[in-house]
N, CA and C atoms as a LAMMPS dump frame, in Angstrom:
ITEM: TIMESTEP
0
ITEM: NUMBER OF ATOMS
561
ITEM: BOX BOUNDS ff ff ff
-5.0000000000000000e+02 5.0000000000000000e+02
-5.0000000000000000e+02 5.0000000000000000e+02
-5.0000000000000000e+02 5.0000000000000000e+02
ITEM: ATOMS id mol type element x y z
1 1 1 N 317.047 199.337 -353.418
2 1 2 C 318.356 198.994 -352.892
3 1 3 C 319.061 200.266 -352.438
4 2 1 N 319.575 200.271 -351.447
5 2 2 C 320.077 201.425 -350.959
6 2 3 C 321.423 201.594 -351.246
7 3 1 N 321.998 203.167 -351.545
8 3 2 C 323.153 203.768 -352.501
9 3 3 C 324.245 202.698 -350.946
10 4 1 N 325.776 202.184 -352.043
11 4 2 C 326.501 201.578 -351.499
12 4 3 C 327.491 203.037 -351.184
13 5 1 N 327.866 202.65 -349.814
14 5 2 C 328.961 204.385 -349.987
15 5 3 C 329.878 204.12 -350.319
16 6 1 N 330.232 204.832 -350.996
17 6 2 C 331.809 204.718 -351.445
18 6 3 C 332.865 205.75 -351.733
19 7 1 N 334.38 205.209 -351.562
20 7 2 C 335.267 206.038 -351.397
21 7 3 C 335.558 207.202 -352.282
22 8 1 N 335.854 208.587 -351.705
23 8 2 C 336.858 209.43 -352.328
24 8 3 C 337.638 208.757 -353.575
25 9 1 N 337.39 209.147 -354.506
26 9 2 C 338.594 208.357 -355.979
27 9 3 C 340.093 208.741 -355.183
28 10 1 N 340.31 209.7 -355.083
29 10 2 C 341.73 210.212 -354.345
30 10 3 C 341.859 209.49 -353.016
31 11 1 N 341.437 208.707 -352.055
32 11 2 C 341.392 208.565 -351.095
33 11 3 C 341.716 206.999 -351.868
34 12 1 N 340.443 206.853 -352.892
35 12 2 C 340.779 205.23 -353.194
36 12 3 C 342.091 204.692 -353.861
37 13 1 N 342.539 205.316 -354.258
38 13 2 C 343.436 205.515 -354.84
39 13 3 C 345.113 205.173 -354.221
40 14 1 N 344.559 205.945 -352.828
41 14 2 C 345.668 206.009 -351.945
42 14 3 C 346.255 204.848 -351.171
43 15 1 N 344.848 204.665 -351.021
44 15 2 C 344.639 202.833 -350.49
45 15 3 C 345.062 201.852 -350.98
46 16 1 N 344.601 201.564 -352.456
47 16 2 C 345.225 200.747 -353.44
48 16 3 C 346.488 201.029 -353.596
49 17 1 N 347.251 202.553 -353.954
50 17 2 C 349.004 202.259 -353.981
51 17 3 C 349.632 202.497 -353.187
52 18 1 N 349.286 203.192 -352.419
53 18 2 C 349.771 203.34 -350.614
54 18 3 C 350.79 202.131 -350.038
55 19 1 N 350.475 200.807 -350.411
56 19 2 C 350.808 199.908 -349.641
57 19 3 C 352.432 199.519 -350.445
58 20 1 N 351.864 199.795 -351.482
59 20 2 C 353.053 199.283 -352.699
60 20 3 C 354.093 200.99 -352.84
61 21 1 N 354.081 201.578 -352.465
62 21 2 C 354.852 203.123 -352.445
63 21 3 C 355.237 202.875 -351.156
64 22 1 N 354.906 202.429 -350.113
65 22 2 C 355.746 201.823 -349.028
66 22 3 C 356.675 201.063 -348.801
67 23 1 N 355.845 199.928 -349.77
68 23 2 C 356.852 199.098 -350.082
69 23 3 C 358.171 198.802 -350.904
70 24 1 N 357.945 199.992 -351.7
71 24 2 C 359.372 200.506 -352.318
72 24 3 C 360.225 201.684 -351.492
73 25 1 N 359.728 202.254 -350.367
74 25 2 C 360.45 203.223 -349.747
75 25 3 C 361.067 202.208 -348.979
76 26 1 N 360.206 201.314 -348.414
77 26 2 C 361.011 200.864 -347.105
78 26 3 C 362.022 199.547 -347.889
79 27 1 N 361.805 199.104 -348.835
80 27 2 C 362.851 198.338 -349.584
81 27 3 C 364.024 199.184 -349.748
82 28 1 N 364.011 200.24 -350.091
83 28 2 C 365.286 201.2 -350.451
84 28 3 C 365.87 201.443 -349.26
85 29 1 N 365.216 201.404 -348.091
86 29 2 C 365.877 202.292 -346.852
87 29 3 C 366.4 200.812 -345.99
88 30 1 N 365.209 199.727 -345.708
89 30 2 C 366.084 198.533 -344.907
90 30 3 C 365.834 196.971 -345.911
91 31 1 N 365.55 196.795 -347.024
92 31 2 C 365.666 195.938 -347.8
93 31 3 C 364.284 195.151 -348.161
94 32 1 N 364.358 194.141 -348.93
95 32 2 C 363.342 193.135 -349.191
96 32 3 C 362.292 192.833 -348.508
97 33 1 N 363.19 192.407 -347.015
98 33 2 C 362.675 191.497 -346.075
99 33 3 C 361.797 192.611 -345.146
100 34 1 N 361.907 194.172 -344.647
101 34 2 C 361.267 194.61 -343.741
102 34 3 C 360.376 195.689 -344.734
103 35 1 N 360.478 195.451 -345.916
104 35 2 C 359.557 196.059 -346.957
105 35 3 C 358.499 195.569 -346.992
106 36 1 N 358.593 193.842 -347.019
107 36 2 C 357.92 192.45 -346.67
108 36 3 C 356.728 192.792 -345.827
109 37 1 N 357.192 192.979 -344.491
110 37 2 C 356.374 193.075 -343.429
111 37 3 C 355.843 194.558 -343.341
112 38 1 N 356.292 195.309 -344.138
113 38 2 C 355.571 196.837 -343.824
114 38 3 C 354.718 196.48 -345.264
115 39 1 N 354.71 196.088 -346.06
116 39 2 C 353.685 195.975 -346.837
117 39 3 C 352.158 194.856 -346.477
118 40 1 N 352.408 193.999 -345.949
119 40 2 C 351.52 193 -345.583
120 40 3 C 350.687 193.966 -344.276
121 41 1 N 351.365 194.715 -343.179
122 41 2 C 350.642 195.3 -342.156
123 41 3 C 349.506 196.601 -343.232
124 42 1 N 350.632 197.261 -344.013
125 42 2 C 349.839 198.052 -344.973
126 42 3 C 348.612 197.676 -345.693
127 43 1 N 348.941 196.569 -346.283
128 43 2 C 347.696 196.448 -346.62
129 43 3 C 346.32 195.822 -346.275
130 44 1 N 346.441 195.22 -344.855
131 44 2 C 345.62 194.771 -343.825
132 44 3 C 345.028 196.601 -343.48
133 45 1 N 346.019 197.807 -343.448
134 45 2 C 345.44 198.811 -342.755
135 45 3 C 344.251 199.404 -343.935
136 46 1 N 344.811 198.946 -344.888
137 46 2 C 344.303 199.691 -346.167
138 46 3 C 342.561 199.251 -346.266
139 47 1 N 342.795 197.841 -346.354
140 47 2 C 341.309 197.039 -346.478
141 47 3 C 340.748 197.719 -345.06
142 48 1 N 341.132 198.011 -343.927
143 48 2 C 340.496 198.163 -342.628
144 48 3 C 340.147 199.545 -342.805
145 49 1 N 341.08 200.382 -343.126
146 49 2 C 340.228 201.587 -343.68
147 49 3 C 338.887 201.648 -344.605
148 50 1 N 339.147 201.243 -345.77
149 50 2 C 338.205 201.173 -346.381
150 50 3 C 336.97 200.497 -346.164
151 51 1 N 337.113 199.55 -345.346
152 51 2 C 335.905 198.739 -344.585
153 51 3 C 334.981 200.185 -343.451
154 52 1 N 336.21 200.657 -343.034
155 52 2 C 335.666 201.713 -341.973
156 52 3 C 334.991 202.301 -342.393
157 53 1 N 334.944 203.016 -343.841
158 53 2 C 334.751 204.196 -344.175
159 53 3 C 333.757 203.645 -345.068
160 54 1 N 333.071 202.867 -345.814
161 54 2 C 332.239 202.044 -346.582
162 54 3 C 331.503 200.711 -345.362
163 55 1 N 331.726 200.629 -344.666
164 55 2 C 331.154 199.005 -344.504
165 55 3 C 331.09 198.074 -345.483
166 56 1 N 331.726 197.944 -346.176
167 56 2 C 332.004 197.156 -346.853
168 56 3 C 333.251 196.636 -347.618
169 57 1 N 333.956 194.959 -348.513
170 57 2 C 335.112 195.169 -348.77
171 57 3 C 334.771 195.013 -350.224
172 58 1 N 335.403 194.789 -350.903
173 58 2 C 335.863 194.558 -352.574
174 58 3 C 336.646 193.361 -352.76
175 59 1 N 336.176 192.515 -353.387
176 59 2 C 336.654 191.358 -353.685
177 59 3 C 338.177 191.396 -354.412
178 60 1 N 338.372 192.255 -355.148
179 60 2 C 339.541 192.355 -355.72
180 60 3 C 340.792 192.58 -354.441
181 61 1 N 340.624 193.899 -353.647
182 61 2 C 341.624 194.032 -352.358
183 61 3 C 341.807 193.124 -351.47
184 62 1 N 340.418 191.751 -350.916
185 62 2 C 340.895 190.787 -350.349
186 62 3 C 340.899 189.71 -350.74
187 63 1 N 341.142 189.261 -351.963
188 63 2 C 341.986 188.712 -352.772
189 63 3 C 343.545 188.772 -352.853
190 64 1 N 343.782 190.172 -353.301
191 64 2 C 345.029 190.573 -352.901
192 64 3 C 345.845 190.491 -351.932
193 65 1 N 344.976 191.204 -350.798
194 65 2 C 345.364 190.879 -349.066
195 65 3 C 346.007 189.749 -348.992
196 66 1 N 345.06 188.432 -348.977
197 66 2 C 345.317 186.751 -348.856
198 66 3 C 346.271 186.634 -349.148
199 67 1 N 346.905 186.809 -350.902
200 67 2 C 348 186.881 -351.441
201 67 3 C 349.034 187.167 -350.657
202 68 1 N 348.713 188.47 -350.437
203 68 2 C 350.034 189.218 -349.952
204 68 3 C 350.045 188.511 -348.773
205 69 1 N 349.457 188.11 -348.026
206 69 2 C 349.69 187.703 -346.384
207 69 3 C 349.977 186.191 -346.522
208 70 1 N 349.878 185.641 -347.731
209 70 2 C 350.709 184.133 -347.629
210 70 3 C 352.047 184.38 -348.371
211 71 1 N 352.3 184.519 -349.119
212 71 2 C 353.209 185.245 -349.699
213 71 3 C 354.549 185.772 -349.192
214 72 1 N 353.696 186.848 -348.72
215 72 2 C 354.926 187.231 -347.586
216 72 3 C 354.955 186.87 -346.364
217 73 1 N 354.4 186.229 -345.834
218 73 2 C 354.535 185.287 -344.596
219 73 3 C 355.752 183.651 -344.792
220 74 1 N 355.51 183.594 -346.75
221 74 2 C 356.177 182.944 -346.325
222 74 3 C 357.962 183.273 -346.943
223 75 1 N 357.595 184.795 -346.972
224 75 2 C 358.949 185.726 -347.85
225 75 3 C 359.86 185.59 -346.276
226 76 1 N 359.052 186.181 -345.119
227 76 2 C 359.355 186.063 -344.046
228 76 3 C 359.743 185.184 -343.482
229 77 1 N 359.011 183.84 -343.083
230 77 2 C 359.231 182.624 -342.676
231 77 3 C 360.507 181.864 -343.218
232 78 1 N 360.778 182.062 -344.416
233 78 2 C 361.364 180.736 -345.2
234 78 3 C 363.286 182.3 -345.689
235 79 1 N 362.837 183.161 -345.473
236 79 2 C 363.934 184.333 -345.606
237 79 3 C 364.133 184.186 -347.289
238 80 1 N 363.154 184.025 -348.098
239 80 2 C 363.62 184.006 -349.613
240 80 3 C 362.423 185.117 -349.678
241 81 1 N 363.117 185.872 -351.028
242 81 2 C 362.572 186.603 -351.457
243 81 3 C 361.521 186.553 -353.045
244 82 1 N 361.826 184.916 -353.107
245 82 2 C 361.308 184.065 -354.565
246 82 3 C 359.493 184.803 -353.951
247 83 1 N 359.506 184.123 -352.693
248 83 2 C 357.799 184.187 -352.791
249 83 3 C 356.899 185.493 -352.946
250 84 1 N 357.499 186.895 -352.595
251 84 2 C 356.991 187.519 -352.287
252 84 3 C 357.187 188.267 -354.352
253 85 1 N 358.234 187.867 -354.886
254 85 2 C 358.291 188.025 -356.508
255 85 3 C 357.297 187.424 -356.609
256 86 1 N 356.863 186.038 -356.947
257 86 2 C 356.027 185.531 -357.484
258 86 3 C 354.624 185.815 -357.431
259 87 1 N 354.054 186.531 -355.747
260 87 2 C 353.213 186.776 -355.414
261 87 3 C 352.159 187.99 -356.836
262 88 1 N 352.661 188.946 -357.227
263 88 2 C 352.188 189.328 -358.469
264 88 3 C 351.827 188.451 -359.291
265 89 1 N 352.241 187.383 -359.514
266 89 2 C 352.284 186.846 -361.045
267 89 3 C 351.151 185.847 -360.215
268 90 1 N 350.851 185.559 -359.188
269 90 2 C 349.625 184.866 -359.042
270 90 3 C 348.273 185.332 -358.839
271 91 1 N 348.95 186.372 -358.635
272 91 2 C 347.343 187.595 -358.223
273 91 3 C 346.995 187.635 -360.078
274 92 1 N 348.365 187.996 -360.728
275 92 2 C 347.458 188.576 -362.275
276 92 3 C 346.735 186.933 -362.908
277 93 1 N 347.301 186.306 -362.354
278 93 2 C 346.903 184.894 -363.208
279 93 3 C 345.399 184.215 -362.559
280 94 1 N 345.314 184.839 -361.357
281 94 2 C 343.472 184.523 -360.551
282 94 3 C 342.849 185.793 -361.242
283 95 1 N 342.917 186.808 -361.205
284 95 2 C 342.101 187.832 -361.996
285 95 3 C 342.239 187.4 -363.198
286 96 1 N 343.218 187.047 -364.08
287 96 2 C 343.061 187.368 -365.73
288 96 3 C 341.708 185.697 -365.386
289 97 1 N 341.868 184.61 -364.914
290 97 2 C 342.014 183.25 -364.846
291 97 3 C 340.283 183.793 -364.564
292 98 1 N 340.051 183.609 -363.281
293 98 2 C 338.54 184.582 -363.205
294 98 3 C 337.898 185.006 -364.074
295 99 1 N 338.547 186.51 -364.531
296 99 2 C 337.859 187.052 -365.681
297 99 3 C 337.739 186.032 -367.061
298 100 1 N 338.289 185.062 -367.159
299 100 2 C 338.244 184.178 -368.81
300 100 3 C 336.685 182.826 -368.039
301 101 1 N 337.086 183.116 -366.813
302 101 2 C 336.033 181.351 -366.471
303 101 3 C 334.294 182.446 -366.107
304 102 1 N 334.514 183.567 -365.923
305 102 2 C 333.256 183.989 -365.595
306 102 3 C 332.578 184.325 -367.771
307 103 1 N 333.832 184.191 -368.293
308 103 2 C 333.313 184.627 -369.531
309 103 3 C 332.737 182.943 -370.366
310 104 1 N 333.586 181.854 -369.76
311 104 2 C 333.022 180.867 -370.146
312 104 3 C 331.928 180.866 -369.625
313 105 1 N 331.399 181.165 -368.368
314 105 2 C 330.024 180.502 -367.755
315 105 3 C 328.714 181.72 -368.146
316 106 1 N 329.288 182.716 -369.397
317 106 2 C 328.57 183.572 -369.744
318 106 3 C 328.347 184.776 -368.679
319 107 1 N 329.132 185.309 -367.596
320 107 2 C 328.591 186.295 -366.728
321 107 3 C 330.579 187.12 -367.246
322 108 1 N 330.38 188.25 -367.512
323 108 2 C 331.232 189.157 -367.675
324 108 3 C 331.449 189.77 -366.256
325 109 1 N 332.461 188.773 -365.721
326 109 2 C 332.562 189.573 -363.948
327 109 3 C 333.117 191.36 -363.958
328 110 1 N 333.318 191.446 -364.809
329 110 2 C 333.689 193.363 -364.774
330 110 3 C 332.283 193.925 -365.006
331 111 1 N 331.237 193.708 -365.686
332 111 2 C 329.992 193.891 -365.399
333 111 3 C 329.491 193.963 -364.027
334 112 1 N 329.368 192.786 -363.314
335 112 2 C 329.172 192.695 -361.721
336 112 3 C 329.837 193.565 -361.124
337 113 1 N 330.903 194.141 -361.071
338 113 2 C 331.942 194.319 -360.419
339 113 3 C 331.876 196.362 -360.392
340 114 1 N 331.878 196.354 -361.715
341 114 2 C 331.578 197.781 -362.217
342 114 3 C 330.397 198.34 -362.691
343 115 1 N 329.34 197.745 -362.671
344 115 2 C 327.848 198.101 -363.206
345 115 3 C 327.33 199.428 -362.803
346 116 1 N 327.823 199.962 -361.42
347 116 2 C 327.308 200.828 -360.87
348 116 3 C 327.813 202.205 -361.544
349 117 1 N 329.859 202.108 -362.192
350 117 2 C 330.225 202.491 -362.534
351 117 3 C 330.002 202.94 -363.957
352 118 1 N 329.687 202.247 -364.942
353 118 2 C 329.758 202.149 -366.102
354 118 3 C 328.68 201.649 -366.704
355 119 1 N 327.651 202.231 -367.482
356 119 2 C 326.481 201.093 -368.332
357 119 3 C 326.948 201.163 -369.75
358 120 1 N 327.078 199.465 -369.732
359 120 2 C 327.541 199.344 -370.961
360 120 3 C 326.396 198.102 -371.755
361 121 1 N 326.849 197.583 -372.781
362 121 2 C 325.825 197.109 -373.501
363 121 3 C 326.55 195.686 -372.99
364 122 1 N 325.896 194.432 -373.691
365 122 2 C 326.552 192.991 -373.416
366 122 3 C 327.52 192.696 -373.677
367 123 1 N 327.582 193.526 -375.162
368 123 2 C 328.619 193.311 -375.701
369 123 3 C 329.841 194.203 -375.417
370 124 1 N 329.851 195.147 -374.773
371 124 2 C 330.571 196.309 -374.361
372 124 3 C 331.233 195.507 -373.185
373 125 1 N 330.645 194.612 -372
374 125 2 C 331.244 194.136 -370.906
375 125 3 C 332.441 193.062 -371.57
376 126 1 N 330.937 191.899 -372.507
377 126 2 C 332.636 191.127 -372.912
378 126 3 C 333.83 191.714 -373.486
379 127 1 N 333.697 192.459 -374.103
380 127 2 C 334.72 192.899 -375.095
381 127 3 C 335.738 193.244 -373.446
382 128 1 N 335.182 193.864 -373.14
383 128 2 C 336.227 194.823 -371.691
384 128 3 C 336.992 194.102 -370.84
385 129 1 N 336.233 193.122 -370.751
386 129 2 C 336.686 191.803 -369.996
387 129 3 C 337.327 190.892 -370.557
388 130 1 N 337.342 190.933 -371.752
389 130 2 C 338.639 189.862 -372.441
390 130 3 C 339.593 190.727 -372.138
391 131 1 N 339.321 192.103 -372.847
392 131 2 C 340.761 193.06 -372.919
393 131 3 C 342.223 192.979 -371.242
394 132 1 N 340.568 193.272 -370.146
395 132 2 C 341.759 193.168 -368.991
396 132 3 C 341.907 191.191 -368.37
397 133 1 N 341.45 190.794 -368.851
398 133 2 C 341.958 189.371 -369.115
399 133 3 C 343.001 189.076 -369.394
400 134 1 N 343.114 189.789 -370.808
401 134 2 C 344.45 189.747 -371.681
402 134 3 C 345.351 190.121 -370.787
403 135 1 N 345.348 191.321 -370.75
404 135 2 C 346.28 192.454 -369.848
405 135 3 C 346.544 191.794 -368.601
406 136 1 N 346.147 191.048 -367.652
407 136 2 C 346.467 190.228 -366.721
408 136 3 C 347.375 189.403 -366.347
409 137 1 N 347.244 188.838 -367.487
410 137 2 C 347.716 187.759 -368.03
411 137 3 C 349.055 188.052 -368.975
412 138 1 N 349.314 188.988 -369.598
413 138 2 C 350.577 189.848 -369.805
414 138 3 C 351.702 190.584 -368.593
415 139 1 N 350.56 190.933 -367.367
416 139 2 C 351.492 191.146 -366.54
417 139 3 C 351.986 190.377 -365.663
418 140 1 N 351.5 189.07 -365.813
419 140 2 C 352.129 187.823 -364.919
420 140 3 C 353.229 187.271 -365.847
421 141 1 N 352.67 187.239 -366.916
422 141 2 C 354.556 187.297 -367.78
423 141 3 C 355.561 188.276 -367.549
424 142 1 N 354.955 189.428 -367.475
425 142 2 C 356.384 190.546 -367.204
426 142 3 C 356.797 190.045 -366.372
427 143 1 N 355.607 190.661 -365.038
428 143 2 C 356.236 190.23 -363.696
429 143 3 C 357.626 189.016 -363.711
430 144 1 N 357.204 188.032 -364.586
431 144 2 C 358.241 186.781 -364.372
432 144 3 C 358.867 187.064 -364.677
433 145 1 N 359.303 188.17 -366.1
434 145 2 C 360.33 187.724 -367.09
435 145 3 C 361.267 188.922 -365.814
436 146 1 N 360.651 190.112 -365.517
437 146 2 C 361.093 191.138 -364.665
438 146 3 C 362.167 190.617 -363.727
439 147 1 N 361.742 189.556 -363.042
440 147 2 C 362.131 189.284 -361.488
441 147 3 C 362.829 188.153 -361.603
442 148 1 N 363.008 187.456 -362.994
443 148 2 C 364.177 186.211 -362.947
444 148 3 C 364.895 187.128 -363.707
445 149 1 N 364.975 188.499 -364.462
446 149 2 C 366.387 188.958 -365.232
447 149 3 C 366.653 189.817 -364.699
448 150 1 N 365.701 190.908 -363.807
449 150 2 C 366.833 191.929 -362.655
450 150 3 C 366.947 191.267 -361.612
451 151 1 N 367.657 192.522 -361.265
452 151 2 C 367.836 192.71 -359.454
453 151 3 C 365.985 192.757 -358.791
454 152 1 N 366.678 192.634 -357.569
455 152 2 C 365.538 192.753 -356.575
456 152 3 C 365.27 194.32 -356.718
457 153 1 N 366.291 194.892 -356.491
458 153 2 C 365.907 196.27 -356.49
459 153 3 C 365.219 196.832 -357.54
460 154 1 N 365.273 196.616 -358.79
461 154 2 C 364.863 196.752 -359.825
462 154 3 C 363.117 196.436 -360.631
463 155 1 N 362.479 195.178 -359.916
464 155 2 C 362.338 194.024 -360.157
465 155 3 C 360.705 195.58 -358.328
466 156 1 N 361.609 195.636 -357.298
467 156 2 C 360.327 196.636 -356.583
468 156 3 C 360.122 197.996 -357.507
469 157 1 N 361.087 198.501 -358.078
470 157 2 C 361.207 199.743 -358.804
471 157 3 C 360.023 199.598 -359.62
472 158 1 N 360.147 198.639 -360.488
473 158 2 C 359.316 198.261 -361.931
474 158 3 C 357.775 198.013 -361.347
475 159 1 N 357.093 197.365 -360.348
476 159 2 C 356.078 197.423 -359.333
477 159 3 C 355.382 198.643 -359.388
478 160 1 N 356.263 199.575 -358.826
479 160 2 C 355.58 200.794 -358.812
480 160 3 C 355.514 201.582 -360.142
481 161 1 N 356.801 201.823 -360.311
482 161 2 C 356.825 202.76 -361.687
483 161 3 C 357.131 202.116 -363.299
484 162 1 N 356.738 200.79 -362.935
485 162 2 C 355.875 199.984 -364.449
486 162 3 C 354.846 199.655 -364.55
487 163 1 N 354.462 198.803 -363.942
488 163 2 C 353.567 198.328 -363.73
489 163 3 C 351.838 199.089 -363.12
490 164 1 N 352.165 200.217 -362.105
491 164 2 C 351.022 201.336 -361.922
492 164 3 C 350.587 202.21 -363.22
493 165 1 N 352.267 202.595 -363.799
494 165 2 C 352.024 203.432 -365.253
495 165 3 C 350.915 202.63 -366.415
496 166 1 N 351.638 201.163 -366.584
497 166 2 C 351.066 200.712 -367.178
498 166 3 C 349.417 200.614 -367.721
499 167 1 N 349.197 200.306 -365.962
500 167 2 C 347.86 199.814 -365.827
501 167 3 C 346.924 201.407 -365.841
502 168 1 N 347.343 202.394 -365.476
503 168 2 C 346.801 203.18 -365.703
504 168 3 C 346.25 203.493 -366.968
505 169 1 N 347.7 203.618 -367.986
506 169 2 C 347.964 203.819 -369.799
507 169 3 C 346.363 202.237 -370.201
508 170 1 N 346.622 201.352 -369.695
509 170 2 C 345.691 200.517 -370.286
510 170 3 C 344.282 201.072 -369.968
511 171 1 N 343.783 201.384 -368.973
512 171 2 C 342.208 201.401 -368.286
513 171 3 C 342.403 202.845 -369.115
514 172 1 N 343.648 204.605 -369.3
515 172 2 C 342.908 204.708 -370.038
516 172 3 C 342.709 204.548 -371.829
517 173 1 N 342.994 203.561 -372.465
518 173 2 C 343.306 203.016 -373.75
519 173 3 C 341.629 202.791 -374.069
520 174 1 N 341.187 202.251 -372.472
521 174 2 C 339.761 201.521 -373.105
522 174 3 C 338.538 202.563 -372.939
523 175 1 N 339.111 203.711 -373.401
524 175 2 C 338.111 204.811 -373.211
525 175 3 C 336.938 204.698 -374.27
526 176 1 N 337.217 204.432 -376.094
527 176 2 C 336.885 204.501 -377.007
528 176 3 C 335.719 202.938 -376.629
529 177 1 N 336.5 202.173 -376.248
530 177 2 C 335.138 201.078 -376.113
531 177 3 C 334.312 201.572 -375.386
532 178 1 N 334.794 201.908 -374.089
533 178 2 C 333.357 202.656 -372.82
534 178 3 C 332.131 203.404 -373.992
535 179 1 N 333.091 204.736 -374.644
536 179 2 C 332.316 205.226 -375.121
537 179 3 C 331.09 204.226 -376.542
538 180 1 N 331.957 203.711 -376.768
539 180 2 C 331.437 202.75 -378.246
540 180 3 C 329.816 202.11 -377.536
541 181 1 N 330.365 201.308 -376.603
542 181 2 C 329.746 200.535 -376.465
543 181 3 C 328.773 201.126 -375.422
544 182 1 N 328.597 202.104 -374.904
545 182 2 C 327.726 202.651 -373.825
546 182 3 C 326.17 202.445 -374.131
547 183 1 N 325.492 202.086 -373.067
548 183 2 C 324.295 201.603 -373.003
549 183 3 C 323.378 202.723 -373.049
550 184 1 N 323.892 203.674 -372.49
551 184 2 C 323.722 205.322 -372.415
552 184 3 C 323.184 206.36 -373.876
553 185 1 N 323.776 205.735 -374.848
554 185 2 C 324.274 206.225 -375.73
555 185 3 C 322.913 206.181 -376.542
556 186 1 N 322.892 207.489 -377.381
557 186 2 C 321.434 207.716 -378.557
558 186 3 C 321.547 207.034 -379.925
559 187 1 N 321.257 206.265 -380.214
560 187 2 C 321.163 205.636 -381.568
561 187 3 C 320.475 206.858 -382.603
C-alpha cells in the first residue's frame, strides 16, 4: 500500500482552526451574520487545501464542512443566529454518537481513523474511544448550556478560547493510556 501524504502538523493545524479564528475576528469586527459566511467560505478553502496538498479528504473535516454549510446557510437564510449555535452541539453529538455505534458493532473507529498514527493494543483503542466519546458528548452539553446563558459574543469567544484549550488539555490527558496501552511496547 502506498505511504498516504500527509500534512505539515503546523500547516494541519492551521486548517482545522484557521476557519474558527476567523470566525471570531470577523464576528468582533462586523457581527454574527458576516462571521457566518466568512467561516463557511473558510472552511470549504480549508478542506480544498488540504485535498490539494494530500489528494485526499478526512472524514472528520467533511463532516464538519456539511455541518457548517447547512447550518450556516440556514444562520444566513432564516437571519437567526440559533442555527449556526447549535451547529457545534450536532457535530459533537455525530462524532461522540459514531464513536459509541462503531463501539457497539465492535470496530473502535479511532483505530481506523488513527492506526497509522498510533499502535495500540484492542484494548488501548476501546478504552480511547469511549474516552473521546465521552468528551464529545460533554461538549455538546457545554456548547448548549454556553449559548442559551451568554451572549453571542461570548458564546464565539468560548469556541475558540474554550473549547480549542480544552480539547487540546484532553488529547493531551490521554498520553498515559497511548503509552499504557502501546502495541509497541516490551513486555
Amino acid at each position: 500500500m502506498a505511504d498516504k501524504q500527509k500534512l505539515n502538523p503546523t500547516l494541519k493545524l492551521v486548517l482545522d482552526i484557521g476557519p474558527l479564528v476567523l470566525f471570531f475576528a470577523i464576528n468582533a469586527k462586523l457581527g454574527i451574520y458576516a462571521a457566518t459566511g466568512v467561516f463557511m467560505v473558510a472552511v470549504l478553502l480549508a478542506l480544498a487545501v488540504a485535498y490539494a496538498l494530500t489528494r485526499r479528504v478526512e472524514i472528520m473535516p467533511v463532516v464538519t464542512a456539511v455541518v457548517v454549510l447547512i447550518f450556516g446557510g440556514l444562520t444566513l437564510v432564516f437571519h437567526d443566529d440559533l442555527f449556526i449555535k447549535l451547529k457545534p452541539t450536532i457535530i459533537y453529538v455525530l462524532f461522540g454518537g459514531a464513536l459509541v455505534g462503531g463501539m457497539l458493532f465492535g470496530k473502535p473507529l479511532l483505530g481506523m481513523l488513527f492506526d497509522s498514527v498510533f499502535n495500540l493494543t484492542e484494548e488501548g483503542w476501546r478504552k480511547l474511544t469511549w474516552r473521546w466519546a465521552i468528551f464529545f458528548f460533554v461538549l455538546a452539553v457545554l456548547n448548549e448550556v454556553v449559548w442559551r446563558t451568554q451572549s453571542t459574543d461570548f458564546w464565539v469567544s468560548f469556541k475558540l478560547f474554550g473549547v480549542v484549550p480544552l480539547t487540546f488539555v484532553f488529547a493531551a490527558l490521554q498520553y498515559p493510556l497511548l503509552v499504557k496501552y502501546s502495541a509497541d511496547k516490551k513486555e
